[in-house]
ZATI-64742 format. One line per 10 residues: number of its first residue (from 1); their letters; for each residue x, z, y of C-alpha. Coordinates in steps of 0.1 Angstrom, whole numbers, plus 5000, padded with zeros to 4 digits. Layout:
<recs>
NUM	A	X,Z,Y | ...
</recs>
This chain:
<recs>
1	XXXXXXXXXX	5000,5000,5000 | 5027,5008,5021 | 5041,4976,5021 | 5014,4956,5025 | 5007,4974,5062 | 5043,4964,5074 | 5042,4929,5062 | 5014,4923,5088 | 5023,4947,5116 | 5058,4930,5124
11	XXXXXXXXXX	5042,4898,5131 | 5021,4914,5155 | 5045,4933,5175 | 5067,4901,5183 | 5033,4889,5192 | 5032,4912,5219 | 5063,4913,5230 | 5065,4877,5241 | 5026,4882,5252 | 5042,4909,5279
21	XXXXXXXXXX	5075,4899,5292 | 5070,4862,5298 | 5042,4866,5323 | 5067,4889,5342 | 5102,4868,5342 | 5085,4831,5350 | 5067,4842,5382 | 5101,4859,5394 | 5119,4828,5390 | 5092,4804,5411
31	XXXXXXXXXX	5091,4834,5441 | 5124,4821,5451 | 5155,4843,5452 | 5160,4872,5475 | 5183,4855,5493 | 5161,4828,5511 | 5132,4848,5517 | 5112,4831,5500 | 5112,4797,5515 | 5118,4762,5503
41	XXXXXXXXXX	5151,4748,5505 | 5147,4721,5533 | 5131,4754,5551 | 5165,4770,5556 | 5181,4770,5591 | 5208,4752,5595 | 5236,4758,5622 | 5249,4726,5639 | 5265,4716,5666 | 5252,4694,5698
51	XXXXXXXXXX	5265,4671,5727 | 5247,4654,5754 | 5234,4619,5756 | 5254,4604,5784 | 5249,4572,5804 | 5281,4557,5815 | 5296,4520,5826 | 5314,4505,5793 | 5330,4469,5791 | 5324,4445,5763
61	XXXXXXXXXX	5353,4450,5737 | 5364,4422,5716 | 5386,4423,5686 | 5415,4395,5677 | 5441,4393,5651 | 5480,4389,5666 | 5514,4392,5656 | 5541,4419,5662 | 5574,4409,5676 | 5607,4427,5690
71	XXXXXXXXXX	5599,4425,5732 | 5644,4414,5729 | 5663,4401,5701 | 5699,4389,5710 | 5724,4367,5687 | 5752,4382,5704 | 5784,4358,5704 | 5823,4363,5706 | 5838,4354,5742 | 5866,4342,5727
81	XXXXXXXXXX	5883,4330,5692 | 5902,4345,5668 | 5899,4358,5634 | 5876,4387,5622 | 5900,4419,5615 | 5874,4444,5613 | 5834,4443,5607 | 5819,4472,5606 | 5781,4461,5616 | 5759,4456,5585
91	XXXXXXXXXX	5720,4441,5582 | 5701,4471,5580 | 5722,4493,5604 | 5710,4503,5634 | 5739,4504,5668 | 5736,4515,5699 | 5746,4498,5733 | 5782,4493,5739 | 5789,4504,5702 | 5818,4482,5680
101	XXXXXXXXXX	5803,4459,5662 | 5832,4433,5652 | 5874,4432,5660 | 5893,4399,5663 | 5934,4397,5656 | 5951,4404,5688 | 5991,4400,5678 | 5991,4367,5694 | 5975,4377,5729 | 6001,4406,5730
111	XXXXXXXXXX	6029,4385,5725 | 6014,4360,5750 | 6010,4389,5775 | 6051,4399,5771 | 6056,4370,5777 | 6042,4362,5806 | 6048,4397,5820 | 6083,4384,5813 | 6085,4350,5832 | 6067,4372,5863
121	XXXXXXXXXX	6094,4393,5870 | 6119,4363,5869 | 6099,4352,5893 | 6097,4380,5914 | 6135,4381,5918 | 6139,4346,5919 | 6109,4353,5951 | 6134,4378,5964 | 6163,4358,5970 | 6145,4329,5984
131	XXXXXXXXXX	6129,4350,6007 | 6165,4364,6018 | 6177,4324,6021 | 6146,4317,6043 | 6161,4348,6066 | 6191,4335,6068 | 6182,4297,6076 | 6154,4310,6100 | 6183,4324,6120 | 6203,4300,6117
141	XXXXXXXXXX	6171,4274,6130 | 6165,4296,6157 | 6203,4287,6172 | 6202,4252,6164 | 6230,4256,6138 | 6216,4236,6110 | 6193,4202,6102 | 6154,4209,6104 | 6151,4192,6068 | 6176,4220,6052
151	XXXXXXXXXX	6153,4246,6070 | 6123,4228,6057 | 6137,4232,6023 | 6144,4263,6020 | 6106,4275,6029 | 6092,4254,6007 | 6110,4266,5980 | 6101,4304,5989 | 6063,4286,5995 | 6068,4275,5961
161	XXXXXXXXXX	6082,4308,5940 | 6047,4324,5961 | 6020,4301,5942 | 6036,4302,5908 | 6041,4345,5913 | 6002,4340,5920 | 5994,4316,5894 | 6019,4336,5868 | 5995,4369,5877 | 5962,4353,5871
171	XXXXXXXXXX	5978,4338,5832 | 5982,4377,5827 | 5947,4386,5840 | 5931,4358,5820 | 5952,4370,5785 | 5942,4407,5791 | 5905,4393,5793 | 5906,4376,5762 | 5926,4406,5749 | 5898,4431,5763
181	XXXXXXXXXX	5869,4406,5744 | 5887,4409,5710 | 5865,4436,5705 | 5830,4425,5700 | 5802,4455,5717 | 5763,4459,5710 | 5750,4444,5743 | 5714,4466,5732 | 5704,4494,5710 | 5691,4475,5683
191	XXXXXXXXXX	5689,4467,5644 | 5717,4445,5630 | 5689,4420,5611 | 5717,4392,5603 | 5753,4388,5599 | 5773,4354,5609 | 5807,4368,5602 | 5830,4380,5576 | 5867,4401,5578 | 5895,4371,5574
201	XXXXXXXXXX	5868,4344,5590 | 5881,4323,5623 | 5857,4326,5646 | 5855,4301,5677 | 5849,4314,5716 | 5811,4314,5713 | 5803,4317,5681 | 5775,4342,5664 | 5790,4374,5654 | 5749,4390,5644
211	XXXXXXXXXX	5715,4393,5654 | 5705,4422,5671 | 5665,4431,5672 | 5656,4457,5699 | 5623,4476,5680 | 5616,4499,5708 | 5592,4485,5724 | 5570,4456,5707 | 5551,4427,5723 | 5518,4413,5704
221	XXXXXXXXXX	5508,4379,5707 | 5476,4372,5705 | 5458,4339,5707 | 5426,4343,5731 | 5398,4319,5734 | 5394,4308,5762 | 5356,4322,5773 | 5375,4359,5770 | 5408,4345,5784 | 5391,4337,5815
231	XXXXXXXXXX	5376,4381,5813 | 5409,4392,5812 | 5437,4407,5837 | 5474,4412,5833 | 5482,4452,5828 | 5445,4454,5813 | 5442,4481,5788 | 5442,4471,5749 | 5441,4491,5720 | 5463,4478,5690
241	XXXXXXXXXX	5461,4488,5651 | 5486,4475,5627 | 5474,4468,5592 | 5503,4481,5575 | 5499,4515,5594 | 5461,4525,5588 | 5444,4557,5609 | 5466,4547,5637 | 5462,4534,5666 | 5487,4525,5701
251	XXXXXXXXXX	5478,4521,5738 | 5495,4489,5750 | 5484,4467,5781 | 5486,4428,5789 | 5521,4417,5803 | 5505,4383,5807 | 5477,4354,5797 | 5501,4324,5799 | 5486,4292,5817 | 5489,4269,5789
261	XXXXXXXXXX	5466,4266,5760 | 5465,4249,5727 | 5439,4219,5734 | 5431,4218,5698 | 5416,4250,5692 | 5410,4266,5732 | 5429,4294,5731 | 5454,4309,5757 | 5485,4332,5743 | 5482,4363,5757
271	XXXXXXXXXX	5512,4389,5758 | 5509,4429,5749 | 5533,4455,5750 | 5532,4485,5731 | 5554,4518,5723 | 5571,4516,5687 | 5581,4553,5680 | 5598,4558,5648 | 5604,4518,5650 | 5578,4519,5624
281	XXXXXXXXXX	5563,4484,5633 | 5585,4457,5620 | 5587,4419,5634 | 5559,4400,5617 | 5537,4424,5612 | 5497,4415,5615 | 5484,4435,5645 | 5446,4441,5655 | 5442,4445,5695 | 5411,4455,5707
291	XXXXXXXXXX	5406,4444,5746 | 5382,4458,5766 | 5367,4425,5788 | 5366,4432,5827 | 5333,4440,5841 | 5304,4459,5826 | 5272,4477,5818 | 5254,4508,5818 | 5247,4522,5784 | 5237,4550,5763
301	XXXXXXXXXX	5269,4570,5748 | 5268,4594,5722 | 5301,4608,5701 | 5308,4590,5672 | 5301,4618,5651 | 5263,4618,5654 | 5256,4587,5642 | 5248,4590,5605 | 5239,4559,5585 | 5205,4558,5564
311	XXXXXXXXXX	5206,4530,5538 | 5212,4497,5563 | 5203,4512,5591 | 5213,4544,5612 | 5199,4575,5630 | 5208,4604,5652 | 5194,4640,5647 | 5177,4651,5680 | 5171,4688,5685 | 5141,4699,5699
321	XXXXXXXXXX	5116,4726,5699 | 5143,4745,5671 | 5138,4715,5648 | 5160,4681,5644 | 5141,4649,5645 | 5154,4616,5635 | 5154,4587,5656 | 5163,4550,5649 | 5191,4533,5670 | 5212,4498,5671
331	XXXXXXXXXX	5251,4509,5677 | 5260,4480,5704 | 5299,4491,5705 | 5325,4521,5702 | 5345,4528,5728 | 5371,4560,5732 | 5352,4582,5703 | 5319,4577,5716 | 5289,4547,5703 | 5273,4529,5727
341	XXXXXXXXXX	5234,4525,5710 | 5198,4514,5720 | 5172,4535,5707 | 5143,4562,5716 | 5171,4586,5737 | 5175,4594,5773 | 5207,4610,5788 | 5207,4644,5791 | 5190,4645,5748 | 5206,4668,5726
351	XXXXXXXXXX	5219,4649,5695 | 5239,4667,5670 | 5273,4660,5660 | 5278,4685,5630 | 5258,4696,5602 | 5241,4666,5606 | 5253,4653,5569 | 5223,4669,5548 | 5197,4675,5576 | 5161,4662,5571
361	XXXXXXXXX	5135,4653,5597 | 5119,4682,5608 | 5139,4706,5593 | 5149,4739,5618 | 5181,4743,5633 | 5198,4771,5652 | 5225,4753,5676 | 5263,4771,5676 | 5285,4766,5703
</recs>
């Protein structure tokens, strides 16, 4: 009998059991937890951040592909012949001005130089003693004791000795220049990008010793058509991007828009220099520049940072009355951080710029500074 009762009461109690707690765990879970107090999710408020819609005079900006190129690049040449002794300038390196970049053989100009240093003092005393002798026969004139023509030919042999002392010290001024341009010198601060010479070559008075290329600054060239040549103005501002170097960006202006044009395809090459720190943009390089056209219009500006895109299109989060509301706008342009767009705004709107990521219309806001 016994064991007849507890085969049927244990079913029972597990009966009751599940009868009791579920009803009190599921409702517990659908309250919400305490932490939200009890409201929905898209009920939460959400801190964000807010500027000002601002109405402001923008130019039209138009964007152009170019190319980078060193603003000097000098094949620098020997003054004078000789052969190559010493070359310590490599492709690659980089020299400074007035560095030593190549050394000619010099033992012939020295001996050249003794050499004439040597017939100059033989002329000098051979100046002396004419000058004595045209003393003595000026005296001698002066009383009428000799001819004219032995007087005559006594000054014009001093006249004589005076020219070649003169001619004798300009040979040694001319060997001590060629001497002096044995040694080749970095007429820039530059990168060697080519070698013409080699140690035990003969190189002749104007021939290529390297290449320098000056990276310090860089001019873009850019091929304009000419319905935005005509918009722009040399020392304009333009905003240049190289491809190579993405997420950065350098402040340049026009140096010129030259007055000659390709007829075939209408455009004008237009000139832009810009900083090269680091001499991290290379001759060659593609280039983007952004010019900003002259003359403009009013439009709405808002920062960059509240316009959020929404499939194919894009919105700003307005805040009003505690609550962010969405509102559809067209961005015409970006200029310095901020979107120019058309839409349902006015300036002085408060548009937010963070915590604008997971925010749906309608949902409450608190704004932080």
């Amino acid at each position: 009998m016994f064991k007849v009762c507890c085969r049927f009461f244990f079913p029972v109690v597990v009966t009751l059991f599940l009868t009791v707690v579920n009803p009190v765990f599921i409702p517990s879970v659908l309250a919400g937890s305490p932490g939200n107090n009890g409201k929905k999710p898209d009920q939460q408020i959400t801190p964000v951040k807010v500027s000002e819609v601002e109405t402001k005079m923008v130019s039209e900006q138009i964007s152009l592909i170019g190319t980078a190129e060193a603003v000097a690049q000098s094949m620098v040449a020997s003054e004078v012949s000789g052969i190559v002794e010493y070359f310590p300038a490599k492709e690659g390196d980089f020299v400074k001005k007035g560095q030593l970049i190549a050394k000619l053989s010099s033992e012939e100009v020295d001996l050249r130089i003794k050499g004439a240093r040597a017939q100059r003092e033989k002329i000098k005393e051979n100046l002396i003693f004419a000058g004595k002798e045209l003393d003595r026969f000026t005296k001698l004139k002066e009383s009428n004791s000799i001819a004219s023509n032995k007087y005559d030919e006594v000054l014009y042999n001093y006249n004589s000795l005076t020219q070649e002392l003169k001619r004798s010290e300009a040979e040694i001024e001319r060997l001590l220049y060629e001497l002096k341009h044995k040694q080749v010198f970095a007429p820039i601060s530059g990168f060697v990008a080519k070698e013409h010479i080699e140690v035990g070559e003969w190189v002749n008075a104007g021939g290529p010793v390297v290449t320098l290329v000056d990276l310090s600054r860089i001019k873009i060239n850019v091929d304009v058509p000419e319905r935005y040549a005509v918009m722009l103005s040399s020392r304009s501002d333009v905003k240049v991007s190289i491809k190579s170097l993405p997420g950065r960006q350098f402040a340049g202006k026009v140096q010129s828009v030259l007055p000659s044009g390709d007829t075939g395809s209408r455009t004008y090459p237009v000139r832009i220099f810009i900083p090269n720190p680091g001499f991290k943009i290379k001759n060659g390089m593609e280039a983007i520049a952004l010019f900003s056209l002259d003359g403009g219009k009013n439009a709405l500006l808002v920062q960059k940072d509240a316009v959020v895109p929404a499939g194919d299109n894009k919105i700003v989060f307005t805040v009003r009355d505690g609550k962010a509301l969405h509102v559809m706008v067209k961005v015409l342009g970006y200029y310095d951080g901020n979107a120019a767009v058309e839409g349902d705004l006015k300036s002085g709107d408060k548009v937010v710029i963070r915590g604008n990521e997971r925010l749906r219309p309608g949902q409450p806001v608190m704004v932080t500074e």
